[in-house]
C-alpha positions as CSV (number, residue, x, y, z in Angstrom):
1,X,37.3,259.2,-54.1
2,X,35.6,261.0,-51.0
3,X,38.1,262.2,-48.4
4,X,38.6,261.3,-44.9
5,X,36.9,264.0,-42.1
6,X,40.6,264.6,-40.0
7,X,40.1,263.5,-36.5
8,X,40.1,265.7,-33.4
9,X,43.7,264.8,-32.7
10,X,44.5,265.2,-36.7
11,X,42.9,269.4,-35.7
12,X,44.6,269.7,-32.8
13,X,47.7,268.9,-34.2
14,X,47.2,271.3,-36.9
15,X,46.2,274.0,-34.8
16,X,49.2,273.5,-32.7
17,X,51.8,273.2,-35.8
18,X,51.4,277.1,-36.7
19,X,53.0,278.7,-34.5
20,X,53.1,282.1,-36.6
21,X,49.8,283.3,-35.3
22,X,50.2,286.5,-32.4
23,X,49.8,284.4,-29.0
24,X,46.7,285.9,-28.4
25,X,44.6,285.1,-31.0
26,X,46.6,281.7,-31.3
27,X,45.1,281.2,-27.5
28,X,41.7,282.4,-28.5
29,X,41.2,279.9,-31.1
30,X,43.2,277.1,-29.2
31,X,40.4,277.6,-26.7
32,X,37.4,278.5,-28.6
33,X,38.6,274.5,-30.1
34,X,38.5,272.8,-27.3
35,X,35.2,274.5,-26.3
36,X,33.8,272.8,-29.7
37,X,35.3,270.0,-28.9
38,X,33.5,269.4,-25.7
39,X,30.4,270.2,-26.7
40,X,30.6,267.8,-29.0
41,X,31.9,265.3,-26.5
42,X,28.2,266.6,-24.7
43,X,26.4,265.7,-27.7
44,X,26.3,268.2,-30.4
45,X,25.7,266.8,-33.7
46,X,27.5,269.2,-35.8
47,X,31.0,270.6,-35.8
48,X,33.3,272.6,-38.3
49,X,36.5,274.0,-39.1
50,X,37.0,276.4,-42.0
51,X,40.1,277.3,-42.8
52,X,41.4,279.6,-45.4
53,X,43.8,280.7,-48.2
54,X,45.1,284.0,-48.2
55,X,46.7,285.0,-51.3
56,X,50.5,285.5,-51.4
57,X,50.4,285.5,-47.6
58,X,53.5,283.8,-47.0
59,X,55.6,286.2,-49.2
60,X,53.5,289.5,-47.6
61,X,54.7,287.9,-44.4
62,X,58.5,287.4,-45.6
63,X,58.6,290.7,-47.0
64,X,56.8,292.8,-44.3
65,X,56.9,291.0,-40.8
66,X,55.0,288.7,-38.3
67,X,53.7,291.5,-37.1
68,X,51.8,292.9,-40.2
69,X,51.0,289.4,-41.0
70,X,49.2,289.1,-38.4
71,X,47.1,292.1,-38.9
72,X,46.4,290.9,-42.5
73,X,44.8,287.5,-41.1
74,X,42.6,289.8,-38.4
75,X,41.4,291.7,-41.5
76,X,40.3,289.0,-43.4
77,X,38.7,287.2,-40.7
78,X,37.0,290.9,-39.9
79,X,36.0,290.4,-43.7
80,X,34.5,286.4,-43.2
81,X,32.2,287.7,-40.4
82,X,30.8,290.7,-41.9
């Protein structure tokens, strides 16, 4: 059975439901979304969202901080663009 594509209001509801990302970056992505989103509203054809699993990142986050946490995800998006 293929799965469903989620909507745009099915993404923006995820990306509003975690709310354990530094406000900053949380903003960033918020906005860099709805700047996707409009495009394709102007008629881009393609669109994507990857998200990804970071090992044992909840209990890195439980055992060290929000703070550190949020480094770790900086890193490995640092490591996704290189």
């Amino acid at each position: 059975m293929s799965e469903r594509e989620p909507s745009r209001d099915e993404l923006l509801a995820m990306a509003y439901a975690d709310g354990e990302l530094a406000p900053a970056e949380r903003a960033r992505f918020e906005q860099r979304l709805r700047e996707e989103f409009a495009r394709l509203d102007r008629g881009a054809e393609e669109f994507a969202v990857a998200i990804f699993d970071v090992d044992s990142f909840k209990s890195f986050n439980d055992a060290h901080g929000h703070l550190a946490g949020d480094q770790v995800v900086l890193l490995a998006d640092d490591e996704r663009v290189e």
